[in-house]
N, C-alpha and C positions, 0 to 999 in steps of 0.2 A: 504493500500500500504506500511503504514510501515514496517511491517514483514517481507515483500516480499523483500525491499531492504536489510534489518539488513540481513535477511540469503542471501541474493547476497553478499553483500560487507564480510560476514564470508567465505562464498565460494571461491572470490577471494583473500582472503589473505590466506585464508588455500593455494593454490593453487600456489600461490607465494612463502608460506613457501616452499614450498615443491619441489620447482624448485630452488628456492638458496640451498637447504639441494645437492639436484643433483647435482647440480653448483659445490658444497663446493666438494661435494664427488669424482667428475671425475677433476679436476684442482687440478696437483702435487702439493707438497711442499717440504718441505726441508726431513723432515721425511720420507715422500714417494721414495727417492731415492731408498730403498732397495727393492722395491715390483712392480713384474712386472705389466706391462703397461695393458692395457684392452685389446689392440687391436693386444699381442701376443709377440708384439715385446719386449729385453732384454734389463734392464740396466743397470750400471755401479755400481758395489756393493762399496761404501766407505768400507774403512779399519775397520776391525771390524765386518761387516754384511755379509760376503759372507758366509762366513759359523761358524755356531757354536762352540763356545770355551766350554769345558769342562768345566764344576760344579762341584767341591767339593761337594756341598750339595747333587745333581743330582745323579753324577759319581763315589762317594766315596773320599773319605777323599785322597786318594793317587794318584789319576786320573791327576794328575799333576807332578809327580813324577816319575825319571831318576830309571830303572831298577839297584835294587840291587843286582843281580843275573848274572850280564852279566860281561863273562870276556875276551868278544874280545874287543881287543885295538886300536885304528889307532899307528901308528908309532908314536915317539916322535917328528919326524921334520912337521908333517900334521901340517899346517898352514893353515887359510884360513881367509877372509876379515868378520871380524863381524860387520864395522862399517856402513854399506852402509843400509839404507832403502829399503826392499825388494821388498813389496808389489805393484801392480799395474804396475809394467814395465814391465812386459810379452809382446810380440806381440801377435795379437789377432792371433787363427787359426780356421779354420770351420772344417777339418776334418784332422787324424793323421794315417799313411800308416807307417806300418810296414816292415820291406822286410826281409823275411829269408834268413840268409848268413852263418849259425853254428858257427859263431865265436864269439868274444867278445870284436875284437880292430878292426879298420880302419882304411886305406888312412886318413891319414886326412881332407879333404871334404869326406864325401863316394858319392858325386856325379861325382868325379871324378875317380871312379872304372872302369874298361874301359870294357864295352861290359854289364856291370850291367843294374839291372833294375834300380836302382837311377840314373847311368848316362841316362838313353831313361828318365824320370820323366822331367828333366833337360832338357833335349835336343829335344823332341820328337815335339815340340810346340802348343804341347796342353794344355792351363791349363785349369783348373779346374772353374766351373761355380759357383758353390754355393760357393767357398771364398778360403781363403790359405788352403794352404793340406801340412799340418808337416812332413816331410820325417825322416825316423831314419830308420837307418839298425840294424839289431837285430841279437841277439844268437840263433832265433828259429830255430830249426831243417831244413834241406834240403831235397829235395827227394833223396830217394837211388840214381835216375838215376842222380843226376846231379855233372856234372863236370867241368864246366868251369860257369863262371861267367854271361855267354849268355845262359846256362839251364835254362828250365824254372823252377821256386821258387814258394813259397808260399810268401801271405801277408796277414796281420792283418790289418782290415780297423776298425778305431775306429770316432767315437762313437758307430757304430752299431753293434762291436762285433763280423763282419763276417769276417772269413776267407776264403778266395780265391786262390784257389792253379790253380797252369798250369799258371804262369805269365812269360811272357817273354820280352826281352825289344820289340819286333818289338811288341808285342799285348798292350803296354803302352795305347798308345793314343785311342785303343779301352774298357781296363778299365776304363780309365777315363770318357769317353763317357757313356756307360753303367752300371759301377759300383758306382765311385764315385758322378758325379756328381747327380746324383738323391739320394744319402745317406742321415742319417740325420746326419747334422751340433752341431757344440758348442751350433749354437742359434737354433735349431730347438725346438719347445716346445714340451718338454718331456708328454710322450700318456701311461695315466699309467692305459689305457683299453685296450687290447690284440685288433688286428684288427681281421674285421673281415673272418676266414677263409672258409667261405664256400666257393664251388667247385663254380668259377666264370664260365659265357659265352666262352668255348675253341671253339666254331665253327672257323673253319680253324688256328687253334695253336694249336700250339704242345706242348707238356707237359714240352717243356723249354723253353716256353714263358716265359718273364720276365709280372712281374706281375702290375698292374696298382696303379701309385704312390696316397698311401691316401692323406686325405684333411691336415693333419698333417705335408708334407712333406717323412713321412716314406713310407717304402715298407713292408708285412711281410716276416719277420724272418724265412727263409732262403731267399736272396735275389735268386731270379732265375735266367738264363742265357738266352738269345735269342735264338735263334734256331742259329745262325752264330756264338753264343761265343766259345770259348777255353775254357773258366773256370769253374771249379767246386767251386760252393761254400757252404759253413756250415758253425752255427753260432758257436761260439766260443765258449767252454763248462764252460769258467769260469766264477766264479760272479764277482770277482775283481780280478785286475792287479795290478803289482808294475812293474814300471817300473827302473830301476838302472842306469845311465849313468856311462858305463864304459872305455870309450873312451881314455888310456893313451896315445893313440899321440898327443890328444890335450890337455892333463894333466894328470899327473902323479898320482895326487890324485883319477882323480876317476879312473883311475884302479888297485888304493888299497884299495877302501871304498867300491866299489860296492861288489866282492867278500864276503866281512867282512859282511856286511850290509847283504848279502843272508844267509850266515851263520845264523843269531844271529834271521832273519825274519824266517827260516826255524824251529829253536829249538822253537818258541813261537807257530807255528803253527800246526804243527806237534801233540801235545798233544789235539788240538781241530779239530781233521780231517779234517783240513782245506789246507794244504799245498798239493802240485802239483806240481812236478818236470815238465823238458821239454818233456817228454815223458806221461806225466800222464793224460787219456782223460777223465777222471770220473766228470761227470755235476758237476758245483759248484766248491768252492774252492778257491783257493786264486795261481793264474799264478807270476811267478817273470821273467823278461827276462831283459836281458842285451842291451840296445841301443847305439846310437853314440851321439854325441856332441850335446847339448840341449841347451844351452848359461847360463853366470855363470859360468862354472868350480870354479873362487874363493869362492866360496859359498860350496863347495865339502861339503856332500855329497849331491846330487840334486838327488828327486824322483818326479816320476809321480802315483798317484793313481785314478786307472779307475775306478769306481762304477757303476752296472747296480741296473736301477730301480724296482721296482717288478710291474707286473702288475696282473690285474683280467681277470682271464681267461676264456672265456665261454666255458660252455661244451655243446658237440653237441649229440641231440638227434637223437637218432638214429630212421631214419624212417620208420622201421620195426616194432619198436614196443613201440615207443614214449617213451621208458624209459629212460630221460635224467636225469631224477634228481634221480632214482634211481643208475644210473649210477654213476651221482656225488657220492651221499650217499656211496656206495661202494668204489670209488676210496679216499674217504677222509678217509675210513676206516686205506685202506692200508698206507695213507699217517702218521696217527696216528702209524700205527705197525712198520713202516719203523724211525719213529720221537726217538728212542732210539739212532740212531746216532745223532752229532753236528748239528743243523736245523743253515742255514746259513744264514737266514731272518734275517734285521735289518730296524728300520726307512729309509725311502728315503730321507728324508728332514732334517735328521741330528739332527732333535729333539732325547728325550730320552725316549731310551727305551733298554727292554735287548737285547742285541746280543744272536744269536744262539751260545751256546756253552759256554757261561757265566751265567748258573744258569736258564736258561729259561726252560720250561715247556718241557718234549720231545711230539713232533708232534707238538707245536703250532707255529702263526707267528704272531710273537710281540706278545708273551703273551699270545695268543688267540687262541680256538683250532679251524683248518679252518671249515666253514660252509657249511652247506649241499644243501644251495641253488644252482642254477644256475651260482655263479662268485662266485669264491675260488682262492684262493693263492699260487700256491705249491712252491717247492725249486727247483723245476727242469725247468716245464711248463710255469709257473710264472716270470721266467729273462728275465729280457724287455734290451732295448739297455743302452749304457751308459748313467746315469744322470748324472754324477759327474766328475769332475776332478778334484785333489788335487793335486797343484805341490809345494813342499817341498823340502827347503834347508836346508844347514849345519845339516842334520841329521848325527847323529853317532850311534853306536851300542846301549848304552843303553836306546836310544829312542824307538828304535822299538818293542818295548813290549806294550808302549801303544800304538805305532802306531796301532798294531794290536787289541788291544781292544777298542780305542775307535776311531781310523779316519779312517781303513777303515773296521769296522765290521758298527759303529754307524755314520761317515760322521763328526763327531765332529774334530777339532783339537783343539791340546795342547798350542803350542807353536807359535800361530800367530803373534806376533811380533818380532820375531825372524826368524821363519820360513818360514810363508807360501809367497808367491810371486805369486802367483793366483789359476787360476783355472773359472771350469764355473760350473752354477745350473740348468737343465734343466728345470726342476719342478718347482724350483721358478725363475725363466726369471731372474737368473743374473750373471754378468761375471765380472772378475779382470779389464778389460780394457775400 
């Protein structure tokens, strides 16, 4: 009977061990603050953790360092407050609405525009289910037909990077209802697997049936319309945004930094086919539009930087003659012949690696040339919804050289104590607030 108890009582301390090891592993600690939760939910990234500061050793010797090359100036009297602690005082927001107005200043509230869609947003009494929704009226483009302020407009819905045009104020509270509130959120956990699109159950729907929300919270990319909606929608063609706060009726500064700031981001991009005017639809790239009041003005110049994630995309075998992976094989082909322009692939999660158009391999993503299996990566197919937000103050012109090479090609920033004032990480579950 001896034996029999020695391996019982190993058994149960093995068994023990190995439940406090559990124990230890799911109960936070102080450390753990930066690493999202098990059960999906985000947390609050301390100062330092939310995103990546650039390495010298990593990023190059100069990766920290004010463009020598740059000879746009702010004016001599730009002043702005350096002494204030930035980080972590954002208000939180779940999703950020756009509204095309062609312009680049505003009423000062722009909800107080009268007959606008910002005023119905304001006014309409509907808000928003899944959390605040960030209003900014923008320089994007308007339809040819519109003329007055009650035309219906376009909008940029962000995180998800769609665009939804035929917006009008009386159709506000039906956007809401069907467009944004089923969107995905700041916190929604970033899905860096393409959903899945096969041709779903249409018995009695019609081909603009809106589509049934995944287990993730998202919809895919192109969000659809109901059979009752007004709107057209498509996803946004770009990788990354900048946003500029140019609003001179609520300060003066930023509408002499934001102009300058486009300048100086355009000549850096420009040489890695990156850049995209408001007119420019070609997939990828780098979008800059001008918005209204963002809070801060003393901080001038304030940016938003959007990032979408990449994801893996399956390809669909065709059921004529099951040649899916030949399929792939062939489309990775072209993607290698087409990879002699700037590949716009960078890390998601801010870690290091090369940027498209900084020395990387042509046709590869992150280094790597894509695979012939069944889930490949491309530059086109592969741009998932937003994961990142960078929002960035007191930027000046000879910043945005590395802006462009290492925060928003690589997710990294420079100048985090000084700069950055939040932001969120879809990918790894954490936000400034």
């Amino acid at each position: 009977m001896a034996p029999f108890s020695t391996n019982r009582h190993r058994m149960t301390a093995s068994f023990s061990s190995a439940l406090k090891r559990g124990r230890a592993f799911l109960t936070p600690t102080n450390s753990s603050t930066a690493i999202p939760r098990l059960d999906g939910s985000f947390s609050k990234a301390p100062e330092g953790k939310l995103f990546h500061k650039v390495d010298p050793a990593l990023d190059g010797e100069d990766c920290d360092h004010d463009c020598e090359s740059c000879s746009i100036k702010y004016p001599a009297k730009f002043k702005i407050d350096e002494d204030d602690k930035l980080y972590g005082h954002v208000n939180a927001w779940a999703t950020h609405m756009l509204v095309a107005t062609g312009k680049t200043d505003w009423v000062r509230d722009v909800s107080d525009e009268k007959g606008s869609v910002m005023e119905a947003v304001r006014d309409c009494g509907v808000e928003p289910s899944n959390g605040k929704l960030m209003l900014s009226a923008s320089n994007m483009p308007l339809p040819h037909e519109h003329q007055s302020p009650s035309d219906p407009t376009t909008i940029l819905l962000l995180p998800s990077f769609t665009i939804i045009e035929n917006v009008s104020p009386s159709t506000v509270p039906n956007l809401i209802k069907h467009h944004i509130d089923p969107a995905p959120t700041s916190t929604t956990p970033f899905a860096s697997q393409s959903p899945d699109l096969s041709p779903p159950n249409i018995s009695g729907l019609s081909l603009n049936a809106a589509p049934p929300i995944q287990s993730n919270g998202t919809s895919p990319s192109p969000i659809l319309s109901t059979p009752s909606s007004p709107f057209t929608t498509r996803p946004c063609p770009h990788k990354y945004l900048i946003l500029l706060c140019s609003q001179k009726t609520r300060d003066a500064r930023c509408g002499q930094s934001a102009p300058l700031l486009r300048r100086e981001f355009e000549r850096h991009l420009r040489p890695l086919g990156l850049y995209r005017d408001l007119h420019d639809e070609r997939s990828g790239g780098v979008g800059i539009y001008f918005i209204s009041h963002v809070g801060g003005h003393k901080y001038s110049a304030n940016l938003m930087i959007y990032r979408r994630g990449e994801v893996a995309v399956r390809d669909e075998v065709d059921p004529m003659n099951g040649n899916g992976s030949q399929q792939a094989s062939h489309e990775n082909t072209q993607d290698q012949v087409r990879g002699n322009r700037a590949v716009e692939t960078g890390p998601i999660d801010g870690s290091n690696g090369t940027a498209g158009g900084e020395g990387s391999q042509a046709g590869t993503v992150n280094g790597q040339m894509p695979s012939s299996g069944h889930e490949r990566e491309t530059n086109s197919e592969g741009m998932g919804e937003g994961n990142q937000c960078i929002w960035l103050a007191r930027v000046r012109p000879e910043d945005c050289e590395g802006i462009v090479k290492h925060t928003i090609l690589k997710g990294k920033v420079i100048k985090p104590e000084r700069q950055l004032r939040g932001g969120f990480d879809r990918q790894r579950g954490l936000v400034s607030w």
